[in-house]
N, C-alpha and C positions, 0 to 999 in steps of 0.2 A: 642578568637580563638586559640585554640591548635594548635603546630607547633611542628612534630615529626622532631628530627634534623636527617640530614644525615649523615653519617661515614666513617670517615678519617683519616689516620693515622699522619699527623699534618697542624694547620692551618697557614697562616702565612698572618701577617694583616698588609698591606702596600704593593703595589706595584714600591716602588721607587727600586734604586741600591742597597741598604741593601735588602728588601723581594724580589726582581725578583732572585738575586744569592742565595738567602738563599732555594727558593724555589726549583730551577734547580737543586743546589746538592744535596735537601733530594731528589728530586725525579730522580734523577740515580742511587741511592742505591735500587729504588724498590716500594718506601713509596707511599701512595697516597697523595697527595699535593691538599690542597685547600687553593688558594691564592684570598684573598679578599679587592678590594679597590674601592674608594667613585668615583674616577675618570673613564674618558671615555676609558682611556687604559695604560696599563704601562709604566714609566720614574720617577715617582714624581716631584719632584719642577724643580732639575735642569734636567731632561732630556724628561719636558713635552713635548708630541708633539702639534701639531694646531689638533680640531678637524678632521676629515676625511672626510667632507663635503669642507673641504678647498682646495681649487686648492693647487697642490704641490709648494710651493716655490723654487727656480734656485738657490737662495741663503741658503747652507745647513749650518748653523753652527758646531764647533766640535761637542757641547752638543746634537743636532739633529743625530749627526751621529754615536753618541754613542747610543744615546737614540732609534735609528732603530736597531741595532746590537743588546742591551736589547731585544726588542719586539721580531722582529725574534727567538731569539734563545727561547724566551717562546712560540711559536706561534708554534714551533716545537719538543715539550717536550711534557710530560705528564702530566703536570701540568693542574689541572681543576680550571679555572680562571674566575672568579666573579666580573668583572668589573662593577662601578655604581652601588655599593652597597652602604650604609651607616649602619657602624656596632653600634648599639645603645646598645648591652647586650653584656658583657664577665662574664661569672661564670664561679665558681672552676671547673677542671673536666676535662677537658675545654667545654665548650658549649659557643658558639659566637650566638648571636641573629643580623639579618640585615633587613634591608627595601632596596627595590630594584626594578626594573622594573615588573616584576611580582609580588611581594608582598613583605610579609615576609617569611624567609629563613632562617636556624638554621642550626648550622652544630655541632660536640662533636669530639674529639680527644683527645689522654693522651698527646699530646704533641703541642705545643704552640710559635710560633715565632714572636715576636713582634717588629715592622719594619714602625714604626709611625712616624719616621723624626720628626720634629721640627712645632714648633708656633711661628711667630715676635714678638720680643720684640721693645716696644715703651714705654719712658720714656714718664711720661707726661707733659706739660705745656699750658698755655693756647691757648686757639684754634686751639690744637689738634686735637678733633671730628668734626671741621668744611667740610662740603660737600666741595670735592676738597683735602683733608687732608688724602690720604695713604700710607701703607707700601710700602717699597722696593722691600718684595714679592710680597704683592698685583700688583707691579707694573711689575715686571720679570712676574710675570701670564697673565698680559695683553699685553704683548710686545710678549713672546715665542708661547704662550698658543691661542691667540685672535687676535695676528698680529695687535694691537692696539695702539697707544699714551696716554697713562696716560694722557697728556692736549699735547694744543699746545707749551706753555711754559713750563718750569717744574725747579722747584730746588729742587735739589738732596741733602737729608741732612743726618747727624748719626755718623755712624764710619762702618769700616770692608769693605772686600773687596767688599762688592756689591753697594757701590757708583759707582766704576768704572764701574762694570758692566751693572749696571743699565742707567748711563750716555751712554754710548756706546751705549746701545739698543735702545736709544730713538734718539743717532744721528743716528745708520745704519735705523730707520725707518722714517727718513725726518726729525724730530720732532728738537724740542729748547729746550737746556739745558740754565738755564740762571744763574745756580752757582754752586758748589761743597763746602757744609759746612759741614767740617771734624773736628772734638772731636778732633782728634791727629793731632799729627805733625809729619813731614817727617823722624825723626829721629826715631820713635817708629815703623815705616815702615821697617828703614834700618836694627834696631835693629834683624829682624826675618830672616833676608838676608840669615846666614845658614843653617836657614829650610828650608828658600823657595828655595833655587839650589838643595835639594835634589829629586825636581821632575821641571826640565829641560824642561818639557811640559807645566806645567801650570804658571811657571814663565816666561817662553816666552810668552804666552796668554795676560798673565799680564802685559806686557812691552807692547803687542801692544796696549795694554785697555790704557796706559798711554800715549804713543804715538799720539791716534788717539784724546786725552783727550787735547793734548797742541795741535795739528794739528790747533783744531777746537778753540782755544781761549777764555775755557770757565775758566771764574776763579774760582781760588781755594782756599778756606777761610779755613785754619789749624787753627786746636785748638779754633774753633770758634763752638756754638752752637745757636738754634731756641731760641728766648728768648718767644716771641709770633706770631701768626698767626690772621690775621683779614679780615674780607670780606671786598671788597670794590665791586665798579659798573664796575672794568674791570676781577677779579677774587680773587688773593688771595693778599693782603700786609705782607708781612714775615718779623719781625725785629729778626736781628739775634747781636751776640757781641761774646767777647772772652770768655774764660772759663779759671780755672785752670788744671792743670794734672788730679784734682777728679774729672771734669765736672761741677763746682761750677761755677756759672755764676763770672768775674772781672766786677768789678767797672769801669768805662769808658766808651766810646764812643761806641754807637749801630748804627747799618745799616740798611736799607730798601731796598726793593728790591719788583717789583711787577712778579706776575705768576699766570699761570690756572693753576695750581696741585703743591701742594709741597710732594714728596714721601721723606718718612721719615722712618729710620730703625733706633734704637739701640743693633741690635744683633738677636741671635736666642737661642728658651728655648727648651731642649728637651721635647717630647711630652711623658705624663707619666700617663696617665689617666689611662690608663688599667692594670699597675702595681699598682697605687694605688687605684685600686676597688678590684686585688686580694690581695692587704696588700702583696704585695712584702715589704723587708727591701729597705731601699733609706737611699742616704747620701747629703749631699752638695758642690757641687764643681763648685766653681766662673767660674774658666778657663773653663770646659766644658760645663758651660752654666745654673748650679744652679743643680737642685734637679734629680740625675739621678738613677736608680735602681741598689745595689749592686750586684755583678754579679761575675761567675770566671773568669776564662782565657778563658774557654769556651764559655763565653756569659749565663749559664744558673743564674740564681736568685735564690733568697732563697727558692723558691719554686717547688717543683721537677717539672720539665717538661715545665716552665715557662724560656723563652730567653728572650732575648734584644737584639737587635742587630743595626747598625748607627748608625745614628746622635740621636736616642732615647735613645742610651745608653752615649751620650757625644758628645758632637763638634767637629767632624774631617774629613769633607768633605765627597764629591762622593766617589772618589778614595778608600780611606779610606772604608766606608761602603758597597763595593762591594765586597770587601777581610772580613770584617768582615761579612758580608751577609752568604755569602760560608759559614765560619766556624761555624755559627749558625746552619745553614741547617744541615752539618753533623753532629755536636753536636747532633741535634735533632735526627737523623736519628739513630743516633748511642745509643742515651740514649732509645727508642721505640724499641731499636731489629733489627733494618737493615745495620745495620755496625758494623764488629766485632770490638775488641778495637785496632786492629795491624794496621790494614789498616786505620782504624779514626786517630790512633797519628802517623800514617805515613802520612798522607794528613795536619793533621793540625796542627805539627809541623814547615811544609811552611808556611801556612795561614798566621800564628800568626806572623811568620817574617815578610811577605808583608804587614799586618797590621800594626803593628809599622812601618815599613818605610812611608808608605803614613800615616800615624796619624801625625807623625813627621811635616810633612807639613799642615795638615788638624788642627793640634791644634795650630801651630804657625798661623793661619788665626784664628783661634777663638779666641786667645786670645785680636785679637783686638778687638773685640765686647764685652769681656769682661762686667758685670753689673761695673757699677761706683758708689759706695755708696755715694759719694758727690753730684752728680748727681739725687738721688734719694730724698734726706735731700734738696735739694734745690728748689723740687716741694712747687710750691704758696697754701697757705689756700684754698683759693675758686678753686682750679684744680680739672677737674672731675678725679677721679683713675680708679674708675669701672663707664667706658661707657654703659654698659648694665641697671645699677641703679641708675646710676646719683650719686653714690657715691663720696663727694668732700671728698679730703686731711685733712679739717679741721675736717668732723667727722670720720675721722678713728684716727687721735687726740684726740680727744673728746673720743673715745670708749677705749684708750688708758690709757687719765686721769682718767676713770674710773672703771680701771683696770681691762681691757683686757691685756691677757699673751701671747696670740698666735693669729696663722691667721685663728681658726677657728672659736674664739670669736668674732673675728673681724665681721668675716658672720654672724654669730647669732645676733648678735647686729646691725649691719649696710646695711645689705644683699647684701655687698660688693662679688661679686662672685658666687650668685643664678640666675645670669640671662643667657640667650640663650647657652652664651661662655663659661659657666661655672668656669668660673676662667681664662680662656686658656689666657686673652688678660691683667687680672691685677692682676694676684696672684703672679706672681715674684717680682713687685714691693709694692706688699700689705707686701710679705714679707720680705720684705728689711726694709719698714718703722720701722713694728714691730720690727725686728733685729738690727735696727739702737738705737729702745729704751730701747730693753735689754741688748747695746752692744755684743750682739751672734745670728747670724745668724741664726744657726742650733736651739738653742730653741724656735725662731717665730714658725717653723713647715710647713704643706704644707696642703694646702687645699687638706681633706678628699675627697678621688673617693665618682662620686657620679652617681647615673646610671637617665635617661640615656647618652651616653657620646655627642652622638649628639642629638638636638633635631629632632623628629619625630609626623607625627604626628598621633593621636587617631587611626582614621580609617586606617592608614596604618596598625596598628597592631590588630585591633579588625576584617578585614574581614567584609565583603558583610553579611547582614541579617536581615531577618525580623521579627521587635521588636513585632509585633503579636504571632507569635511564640515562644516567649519567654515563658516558665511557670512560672505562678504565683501562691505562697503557698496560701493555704487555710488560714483565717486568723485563731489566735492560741484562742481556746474557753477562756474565761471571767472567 
């Protein structure tokens, strides 16, 4: 089925705090703005709302109250908004391919805003993939998002600020937190102390988060990590023990503990799929979360007309990607013709100050999520890596001893990273392994873009028709 794209003068894919600001200020320059996301309406992770079919809740959180102030201010813009999209094609040019409530939908523009936020990272070990067994996000999705309980019980485990968070959510919605197992210790917390006073809001949040976290008496196991996860006939048995500073399990004494869900986070990876399908340049950087697109000051990439913008361009919170957002947007506006160059470095010489100042704090929280390369090296032989293929630890060894150089041989040999997720859930730590046996991170490499980015399916993109009417060639004479 042919899909003539529609025209626009830039797209920008993500509806979170980085694409809703990126999009508002191209399109007060003038620009036509077509913002496209997979979701039922704009905020992204942290400023989802609940469906709209949900009776309003009396209890608004900040995140909610910012996340209406978002919508709003796009519900009264010019902005033309494609919610419930899922974009499956980006080609040079730009041309964006989606599947969506009506079908499929195409759109082209010279210019390009990419506003993809992030994917959970989860280290693995065994009985990880066990039913009962999710992320932290997954779990903020079903708490903000679905007004749900992850389980009745729940142990909260990983590093980074969204234990707290997460624990909180599950107390303000009735629910049983029945531990707090944290990678770090109190002192790696304090250590970030003068990043975090320099935003006085969200350190105060953070104090009640810890607050309401001793209130309720749930304990708290520092510098202690999952060692394994196992069913039992009431829901989940979790042994956990101490770790070193690398996340290397110590020798000693382990714990048990029973629960219906154990939500589990080690961090967040930016999401980079569509920079590496158009062969943007990328570098490696631990602190903001591994593999991110090089980029200027401005946010644009090695590719004319191609941005980055949030948490896809590096780990540094809402705050942070809502000032970076903006400066994309007029970046963009301004490289297409709709802002002269006086009034763009008069607007985005603020930007970029408000940017660092909230990054300041948005990266001192990332750092705690930080990847742990000892942590990775201490994943078991028989651990699955890639959930999608059932790829264990031991053959991506195996592909290793027989010399595999990167993570793309890794694929090709093991089809670690051809399934649904495309990589999104174990290519950070496919390439750690690799980079742990070159001693260099950066020469593992990164799993090759590969279209398409989500899966879709067939008849979404071939269209309603009848295979009678198909012509058939004449057969070719003897």
């Amino acid at each position: 089925m042919k899909v003539i794209p529609l025209k626009s003068d830039l797209i920008v894919l993500g509806a979170g705090p980085a694409g809703i600001s990126a999009a508002l200020a191209a399109a007060e320059t003038g620009a036509l703005v077509t913002l496209i996301d997979e979701n039922h309406d704009g905020g992204g992770q942290v400023y989802r709302p609940s469906p709209s079919t949900f009776r309003k809740s009396a209890d608004s959180s900040p995140e909610l109250v910012v996340g209406d102030e978002f919508r709003r201010a796009l519900e009264g813009s010019a902005v033309q908004r494609h919610f419930k999209h899922v974009v499956w094609n980006v080609a040079p040019g730009f041309r964006v391919d989606a599947t969506g409530p009506q079908g499929t939908t195409a759109w082209c523009a010279p210019a390009l805003v990419v506003a993809t936020g992030t994917s959970e990272r989860v280290i693995p070990f065994p009985g990880w993939t066990t039913p009962g067994v999710i992320g932290l996000g997954a779990a903020t999705i079903l708490l903000k998002s679905q007004r749900m309980l992850p389980g009745r019980s729940t142990v909260v485990a990983g590093c980074g600020p969204l234990l707290a968070a997460v624990a909180v959510g599950i107390l303000k919605a009735g629910g049983e937190v029945r531990a707090i197992i944290d990678l770090r210790l109190k002192p790696e917390w304090l250590r970030r102390m003068p990043a975090l006073t320099s935003n006085p809001k969200l350190l105060g949040r953070g104090a009640q988060w810890i607050m309401a976290i001793r209130r309720s008496g749930i304990p708290i196991y520092f510098r202690h990590g999952i060692r394994r996860i196992e069913q039992n006939a009431d829901g989940l048995n979790v042994t956990y023990g101490p770790v070193d500073k690398h996340g290397v399990p110590r020798s000693g004494l382990t714990h048990q503990i029973e629960a219906e869900c154990v939500a589990v986070g080690h961090g967040l990876i930016p999401s980079t799929e569509v920079t590496r399908i158009l062969r943007a340049q990328h570098h490696y950087d631990r602190l903001a979360g591994g593999w991110i697109a090089v980029t200027s000051q401005d946010c644009e990439t090695s590719i004319f007309g191609l941005f980055v913008t949030g948490d896809a361009a590096g780990i540094a919170g809402a705050d942070a990607a809502a000032r970076h957002g903006r400066l994309a947007g007029l970046a963009a506006a301004h490289r297409i013709g709709h802002l002269d160059t006086q009034s763009f470095e008069k607007q985005a010489s603020r930007l970029r100050s408000l940017h660092r100042k909230a990054k300041y704090f948005g990266a001192a929280m990332g750092s705690l999520m930080a990847l742990r390369p000892g942590q990775v090296a201490a994943i078991e032989a028989n651990t699955i890596v890639c959930r999608c293929e059932d790829v264990t630890r031991q053959e991506i060894d195996t592909a290793l001893d027989e010399g595999a150089t990167n993570v793309n041989q890794i694929k090709a040999w093991t089809r670690c990273g051809m399934g649904p997720c495309q990589g999104r859930s174990c290519g950070d730590v496919v390439g750690e392994l690799v980079g742990l046996r070159l001693h260099n991170r950066e020469l593992a490499g990164y799993f090759t873009g590969r279209l398409p980015l989500r899966p879709v399916r067939l008849n979404d993109l071939t269209g309603q028709y009848d295979y009678s009417a198909i012509p058939i060639p004449k057969a070719a004479p003897l």
